[in-house]
C-alpha positions in Angstrom: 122.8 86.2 37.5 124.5 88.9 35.5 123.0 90.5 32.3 123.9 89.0 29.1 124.2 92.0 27.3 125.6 93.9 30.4 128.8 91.5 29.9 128.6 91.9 26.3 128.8 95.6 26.7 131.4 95.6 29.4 133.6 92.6 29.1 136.8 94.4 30.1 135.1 96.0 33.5 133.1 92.5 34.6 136.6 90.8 34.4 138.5 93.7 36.0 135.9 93.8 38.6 135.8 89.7 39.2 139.1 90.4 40.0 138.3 91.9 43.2 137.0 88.6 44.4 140.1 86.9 43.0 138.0 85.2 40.4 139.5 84.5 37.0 136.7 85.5 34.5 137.9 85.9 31.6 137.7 82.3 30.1 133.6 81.9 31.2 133.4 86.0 30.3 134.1 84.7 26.6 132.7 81.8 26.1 129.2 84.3 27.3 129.9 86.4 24.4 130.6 83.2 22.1 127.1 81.5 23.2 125.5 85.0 23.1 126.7 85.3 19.5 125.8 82.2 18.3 122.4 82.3 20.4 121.3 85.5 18.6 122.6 84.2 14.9 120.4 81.5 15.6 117.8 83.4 16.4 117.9 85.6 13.3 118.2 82.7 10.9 115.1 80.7 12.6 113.1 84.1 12.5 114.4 84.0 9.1 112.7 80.8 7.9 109.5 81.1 10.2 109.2 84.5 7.9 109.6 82.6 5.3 107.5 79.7 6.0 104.6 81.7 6.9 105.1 83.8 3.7 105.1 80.7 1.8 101.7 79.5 3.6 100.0 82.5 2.5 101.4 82.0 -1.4 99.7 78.4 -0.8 96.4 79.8 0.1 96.2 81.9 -2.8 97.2 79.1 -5.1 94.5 77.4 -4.0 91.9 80.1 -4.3 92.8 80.8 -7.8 92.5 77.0 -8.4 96.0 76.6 -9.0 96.0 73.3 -7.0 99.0 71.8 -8.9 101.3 75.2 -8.5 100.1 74.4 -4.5 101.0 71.6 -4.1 104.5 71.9 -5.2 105.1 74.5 -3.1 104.0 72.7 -0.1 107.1 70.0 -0.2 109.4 73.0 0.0 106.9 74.0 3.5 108.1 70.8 4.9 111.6 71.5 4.3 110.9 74.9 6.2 109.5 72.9 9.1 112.1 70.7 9.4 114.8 73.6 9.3 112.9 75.4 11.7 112.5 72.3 13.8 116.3 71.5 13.6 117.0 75.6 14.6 115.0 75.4 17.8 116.7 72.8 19.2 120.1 73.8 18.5 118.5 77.5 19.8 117.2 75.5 23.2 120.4 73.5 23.5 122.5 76.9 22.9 120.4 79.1 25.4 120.4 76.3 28.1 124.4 75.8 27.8 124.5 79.9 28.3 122.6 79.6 31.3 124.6 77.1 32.8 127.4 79.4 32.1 125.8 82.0 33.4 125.3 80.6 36.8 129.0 80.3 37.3 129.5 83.9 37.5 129.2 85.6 40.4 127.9 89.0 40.9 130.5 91.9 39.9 131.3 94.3 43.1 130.4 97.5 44.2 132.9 100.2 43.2 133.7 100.6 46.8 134.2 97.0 47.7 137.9 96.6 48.6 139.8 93.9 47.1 141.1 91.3 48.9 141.5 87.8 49.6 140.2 86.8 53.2 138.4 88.2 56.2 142.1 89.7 57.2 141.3 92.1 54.2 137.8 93.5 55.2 137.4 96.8 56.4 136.3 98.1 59.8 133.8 101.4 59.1 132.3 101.7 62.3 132.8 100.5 66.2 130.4 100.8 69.1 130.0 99.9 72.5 132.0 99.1 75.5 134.1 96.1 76.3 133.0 95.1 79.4 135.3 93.8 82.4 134.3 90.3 83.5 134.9 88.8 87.2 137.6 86.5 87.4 135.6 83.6 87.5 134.4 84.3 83.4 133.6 81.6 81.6 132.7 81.0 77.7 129.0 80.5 76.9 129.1 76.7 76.4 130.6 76.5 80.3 127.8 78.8 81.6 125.1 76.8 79.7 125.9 74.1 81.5 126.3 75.8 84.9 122.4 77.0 84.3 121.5 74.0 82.3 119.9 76.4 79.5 121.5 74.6 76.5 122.4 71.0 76.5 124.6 70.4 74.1 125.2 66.4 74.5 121.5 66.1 74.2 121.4 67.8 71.2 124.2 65.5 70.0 122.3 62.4 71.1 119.1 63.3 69.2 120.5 64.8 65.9 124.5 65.0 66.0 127.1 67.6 67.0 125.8 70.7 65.9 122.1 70.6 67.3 121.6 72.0 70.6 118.6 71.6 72.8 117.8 75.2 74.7 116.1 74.2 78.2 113.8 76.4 80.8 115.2 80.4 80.8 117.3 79.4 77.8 114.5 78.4 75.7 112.5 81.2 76.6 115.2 83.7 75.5 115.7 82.2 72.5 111.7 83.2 72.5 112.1 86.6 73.8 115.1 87.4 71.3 113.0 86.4 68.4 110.2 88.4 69.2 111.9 91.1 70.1 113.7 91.2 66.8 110.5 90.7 64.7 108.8 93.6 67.0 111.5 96.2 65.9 111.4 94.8 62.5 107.6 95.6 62.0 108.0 99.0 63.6 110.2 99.8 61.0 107.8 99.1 58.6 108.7 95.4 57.6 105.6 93.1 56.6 106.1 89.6 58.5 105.7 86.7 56.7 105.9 83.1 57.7 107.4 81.0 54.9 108.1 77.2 54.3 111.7 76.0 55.5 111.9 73.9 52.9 112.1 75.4 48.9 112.1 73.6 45.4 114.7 73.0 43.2 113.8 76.5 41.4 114.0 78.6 44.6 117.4 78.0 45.1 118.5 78.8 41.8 116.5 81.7 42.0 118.5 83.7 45.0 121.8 82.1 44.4 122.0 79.4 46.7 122.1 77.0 43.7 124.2 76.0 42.3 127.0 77.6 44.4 126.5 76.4 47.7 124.8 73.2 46.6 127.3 71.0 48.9 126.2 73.5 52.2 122.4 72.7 51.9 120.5 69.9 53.1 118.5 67.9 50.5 115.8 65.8 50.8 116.1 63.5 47.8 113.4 61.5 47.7 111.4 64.5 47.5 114.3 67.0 46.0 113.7 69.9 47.9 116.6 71.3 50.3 116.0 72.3 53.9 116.2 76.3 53.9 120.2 77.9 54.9 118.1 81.1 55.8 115.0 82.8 55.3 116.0 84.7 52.7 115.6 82.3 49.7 111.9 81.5 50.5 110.7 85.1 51.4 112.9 86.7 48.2 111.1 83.6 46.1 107.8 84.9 47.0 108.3 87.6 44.1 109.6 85.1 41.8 108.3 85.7 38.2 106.5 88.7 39.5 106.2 91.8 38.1 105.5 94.4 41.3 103.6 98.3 39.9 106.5 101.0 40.5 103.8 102.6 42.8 104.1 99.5 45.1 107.9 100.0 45.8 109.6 99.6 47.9 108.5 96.2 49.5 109.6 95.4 53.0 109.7 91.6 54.3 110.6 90.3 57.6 110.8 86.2 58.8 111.3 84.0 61.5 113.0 80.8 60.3 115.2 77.9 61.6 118.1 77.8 59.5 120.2 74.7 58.1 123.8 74.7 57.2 125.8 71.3 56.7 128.9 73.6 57.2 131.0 70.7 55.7 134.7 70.9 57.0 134.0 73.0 59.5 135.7 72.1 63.0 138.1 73.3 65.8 137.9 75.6 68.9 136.0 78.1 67.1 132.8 76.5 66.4 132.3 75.3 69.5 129.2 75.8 71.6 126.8 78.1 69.2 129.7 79.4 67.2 129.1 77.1 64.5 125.7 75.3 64.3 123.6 73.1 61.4 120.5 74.0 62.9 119.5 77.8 64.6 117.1 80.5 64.1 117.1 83.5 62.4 114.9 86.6 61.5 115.4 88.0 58.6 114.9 91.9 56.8 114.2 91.4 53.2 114.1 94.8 50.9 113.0 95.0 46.8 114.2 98.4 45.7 114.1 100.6 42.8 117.9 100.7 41.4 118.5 103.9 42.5 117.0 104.0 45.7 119.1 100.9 46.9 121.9 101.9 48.2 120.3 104.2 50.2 117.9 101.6 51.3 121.1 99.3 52.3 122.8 102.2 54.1 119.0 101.7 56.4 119.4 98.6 57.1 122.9 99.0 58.7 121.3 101.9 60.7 118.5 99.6 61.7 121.1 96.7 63.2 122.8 99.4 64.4 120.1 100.1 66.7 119.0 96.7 67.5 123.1 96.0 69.0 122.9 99.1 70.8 119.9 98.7 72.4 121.3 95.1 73.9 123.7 96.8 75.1 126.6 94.9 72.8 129.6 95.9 72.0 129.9 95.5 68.1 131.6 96.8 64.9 130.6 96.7 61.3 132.7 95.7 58.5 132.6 96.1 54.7 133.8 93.0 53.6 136.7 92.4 50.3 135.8 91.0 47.4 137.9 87.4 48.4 135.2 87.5 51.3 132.1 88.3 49.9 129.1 86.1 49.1 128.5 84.9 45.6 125.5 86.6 44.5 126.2 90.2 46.6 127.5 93.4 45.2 128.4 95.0 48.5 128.1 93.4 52.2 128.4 94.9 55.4 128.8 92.1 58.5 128.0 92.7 62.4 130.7 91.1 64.4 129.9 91.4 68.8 132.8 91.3 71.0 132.9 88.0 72.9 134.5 89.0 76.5 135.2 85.7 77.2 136.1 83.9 74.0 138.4 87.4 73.8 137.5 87.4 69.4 134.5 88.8 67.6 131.8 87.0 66.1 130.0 87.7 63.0 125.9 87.6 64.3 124.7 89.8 61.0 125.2 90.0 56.7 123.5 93.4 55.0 123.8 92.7 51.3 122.4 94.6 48.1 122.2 92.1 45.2 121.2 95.2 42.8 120.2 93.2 39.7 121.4 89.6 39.8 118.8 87.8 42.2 116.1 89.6 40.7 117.2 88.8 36.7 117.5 84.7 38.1 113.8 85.2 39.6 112.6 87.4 36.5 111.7 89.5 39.3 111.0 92.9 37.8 108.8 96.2 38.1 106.5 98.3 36.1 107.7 101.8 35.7 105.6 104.9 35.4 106.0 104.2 31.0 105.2 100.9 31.3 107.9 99.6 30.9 109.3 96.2 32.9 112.7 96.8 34.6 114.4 94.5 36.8 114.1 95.6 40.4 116.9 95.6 42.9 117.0 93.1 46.0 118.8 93.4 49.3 118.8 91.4 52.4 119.8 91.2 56.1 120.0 89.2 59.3 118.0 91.2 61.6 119.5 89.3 63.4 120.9 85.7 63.9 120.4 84.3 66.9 123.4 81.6 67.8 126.5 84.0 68.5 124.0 87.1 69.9 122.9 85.3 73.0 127.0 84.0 73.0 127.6 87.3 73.7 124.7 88.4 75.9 125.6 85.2 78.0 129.3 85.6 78.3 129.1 89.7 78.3 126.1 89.9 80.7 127.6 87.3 83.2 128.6 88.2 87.2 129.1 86.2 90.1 125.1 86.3 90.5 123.9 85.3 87.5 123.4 86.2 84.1 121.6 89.5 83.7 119.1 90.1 81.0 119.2 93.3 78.9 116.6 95.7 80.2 115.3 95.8 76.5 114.3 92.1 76.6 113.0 91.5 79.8 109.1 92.2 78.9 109.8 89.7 76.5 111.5 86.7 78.8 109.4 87.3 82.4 113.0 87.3 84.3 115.8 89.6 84.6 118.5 87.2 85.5 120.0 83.7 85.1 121.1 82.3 88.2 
C-alpha cells in the first residue's frame, strides 16, 4: 500500500508513474489527498477539544478544592458537551480513516524508474538468454503425451478426483516432483535461506497484508464457512510471518525459503496453452522470501536473479529472463524479472519464475518495519521469488530431456530421484 504522505508529496510523479501500468490514477490520487485533508483537520480539531476537555477537568478539580462546588458544577455540563463532540469526532475520524484505507488499497504500487512501459507481455523486455536449444528426435512429443507414454502423471485421474486442473503424479513422476523440491530447498538453504514450513491456508488479514486482497480476490480459493482462502503461493504466509513486527536493524537482512502447494482458480483461463502442467489450480512451489533495508534492495533483488540463474543452468535448461512493462506487472511489485524455459516441443517459452522487490508497499500493509541504529522505526523493504515453480520446469525437463530411450534425468538431480532415466 503506498504512503499517504508519499502521494501527498508527489501527486504529479505517482500518477505519471501509474501511467506505466496503464492505470488511470488521477481520480483515486485525489480523492487520497481529499480524505488525507479532511482526516488530519479532524484530527487537529478532536485534539483540539480533548485539550480542552482535559484542561477543563483540571479547572473542575480545583473548583472543588477551593470549595467552589457550585462554580464546579456548572462547568461540568459544558464537559459533557466536550464528550459528546469528541465522541461525534472519532467517529467521523474512524469512518474517514477507514474510507482512506479502502482507497488506498486500490492503488497499486508505483514502478521502478527502469520499468518499461507497456501494455502486455509483447512489451516486456529480454535482458538476458542462456542455454541451448536442444534438437529433439523426430518422434518428440509434448509433456502431457510422454506422461502418458510413462504413466508419471495422470491427468484424467486428477480430473475424476478434483476437476480439470489437478493432476495425479504416479511412480518416477512423483518422485521427481520429490527430487525437484528438495533439490530446490537444498540450494536455497546453501545460500543462506532459513526454511520454514507455513500453513496453506491464511486469514482474512494475511491477504490484505501482501497484496493478494483485495486485488486478486476472484483468483483465490475461499473457505467460507471458515473465511480463510487456500494459499496462491508461499509467499503470503511466510512474508505474514513478520506482520506487525518490528525486526532490530542488526537482524537484517532476513532470508526465508518454503515448500508449499499452491492454489489458483485461474478463472477464464482455457485453450491449447494450459494444457498438461501449463496451467494448473493445484502445484507446488518453493519459494525465496527476502526483508531488506531500502537501500540494500535492489542489490539484494539483482541476487536473487543470480541465484535462479544458477538453479536453470545447472538443469541444464535453456531459459531467458525478462524485465516485465508496467501493463504486465503484478499489482503490489515495483520491478519484476520473470524466468521463461524453452519448451522444444511445445516450440514457446514458459514462464517457471517471478523475482519481485515490493520496496515499501507490502511492508507499510503489514506494519512491517525495522529499528534503525537511532531508534527510530522505518518501514523495511520486502522482495520475493519462485525458486522455483515446479509445473512448467519438469514440462521442460520432460519434453527437453526426452530420446528414443527414455527420459534422461539431469545429472544435478539424480541423488535426489535414485534413477537416471524414464523409460
Amino acid at each position: 500500500m503506498l504512503q499517504t504522505a508519499f502521494i501527498r508529496e508527489n501527486r504529479e510523479k505517482v500518477i505519471e508513474a501509474l501511467g506505466k501500468r496503464n492505470f488511470e490514477a488521477e481520480t483515486l490520487v485525489n480523492e487520497v489527498i481529499a480524505l488525507d485533508e479532511k482526516r488530519r483537520s479532524t484530527q487537529v480539531e478532536l485534539d483540539t477539544v480533548l485539550s480542552e476537555s482535559n484542561k477543563l477537568s483540571k479547572d473542575i478539580g480545583e473548583l472543588m478544592k477551593s470549595g467552589e462546588k457550585a462554580k464546579a458544577i456548572l462547568l461540568r455540563e459544558k464537559t459533557s458537551e466536550f464528550k459528546e463532540k469528541s465522541k461525534e469526532l472519532s467517529e467521523i475520524l474512524n469512518s474517514v480513516s477507514e474510507e482512506l484505507t479502502q482507497v488506498l488499497y486500490k492503488l497499486p504500487n508505483v514502478p521502478a524508474d527502469i520499468v518499461p512501459k507497456g501494455k502486455s507481455a509483447d512489451d516486456n523486455e529480454e535482458v538476458y538468454r542462456e542455454g541451448n536449444i536442444p534438437e529433439l528426435h523426430g518422434e518428440a512429443m509434448p509433456h502431457w503425451e510422454l506422461a502418458k507414454k510413462y504413466d508419471i502423471i495422470d491427468f484424467e485421474l486428477g480430473n475424476k478426483i478434483a476437476g480439470a486442473g489437478f493432476p495425479v503424479y504416479k511412480g518416477k513422476g512423483a518422485r521427481l516432483q520429490r527430487a525437484l523440491i528438495n533439490y530446490f530447498l537444498d540450494k536455497n538453504t546453501q545460500a543462506g535461506y532459513n526454511e520454514v514450513q507455513v500453513p496453506h491456508l491464511v486469514n482474512e488479514a494475511s491477504g490484505y497484508g501482501t497484496g493478494q486482497l483485495p486485488d486478486k480476490e476472484g483468483q483465490m480459493y475461499h473457505v467460507g464457512i471458515d473465511d480463510l482462502y487456500l494459499i496462491p503461493t508461499a509467499e503470503v504466509p511466510v512474508t505474514n510471518m513478520f506482520r506487525d513486527v518490528i525486526i532490530e536493524e542488526k537482524d537484517l537482512p532476513v532470508l526465508c525459503t518454503g515448500y508449499t502447494p499452491c492454489f489458483r482458480r485461474e478463472a477464464g483461463s482455457y485453450g491449447a496453452h494450459v494444457r498438461g502442467l501449463n496451467r494448473l489450480h493445484q502445484f507446488d512451489k518453493v519459494e525465496i522470501v527476502r526483508i531488506e533495508k531500502p537501500e540494500n534492495s535492489y542489490a539484494a533483488l539483482d541476487g536473487m536473479v543470480e541465484h535462479v540463474k544458477v538453479l536453470l543452468k545447472e538443469l541444464g535448461l535453456p531459459y531467458r529472463v525478462l524485465r516485465l512493462c508496467g501493463g504486465d506487472m503484478g499489482f503490489t511489485s515495483a520491478l519484476t524479472y520473470d524466468f521463461e524455459v524453452f519448451s522444444t516441443a511445445q516450440d514457446r517459452w514458459l514462464e517457471i519464475s517471478s523475482v519481485s522487490n515490493f520496496e515499501t508497499f507490502q511492508a507499510n500493509r503489514l506494519k512491517l518495519r525495522y529499528r534503525d541504529k537511532e531508534g527510530k522505526n522505518q518501514l523495511a523493504h520486502t522482495l520475493n521469488g519462485s525458486s522455483l515453480a515446479l509445473p512448467r520446469v519438469l514440462a521442460g525437463l520432460l519434453e527437453n530431456y526426452q530420446t528414443p530411450e527414455g527420459i534422461v534425468i539431469p545429472e544435478v538431480l539424480r541423488p535426489y530421484t535414485g534413477f537416471d532415466i524414464i523409460n
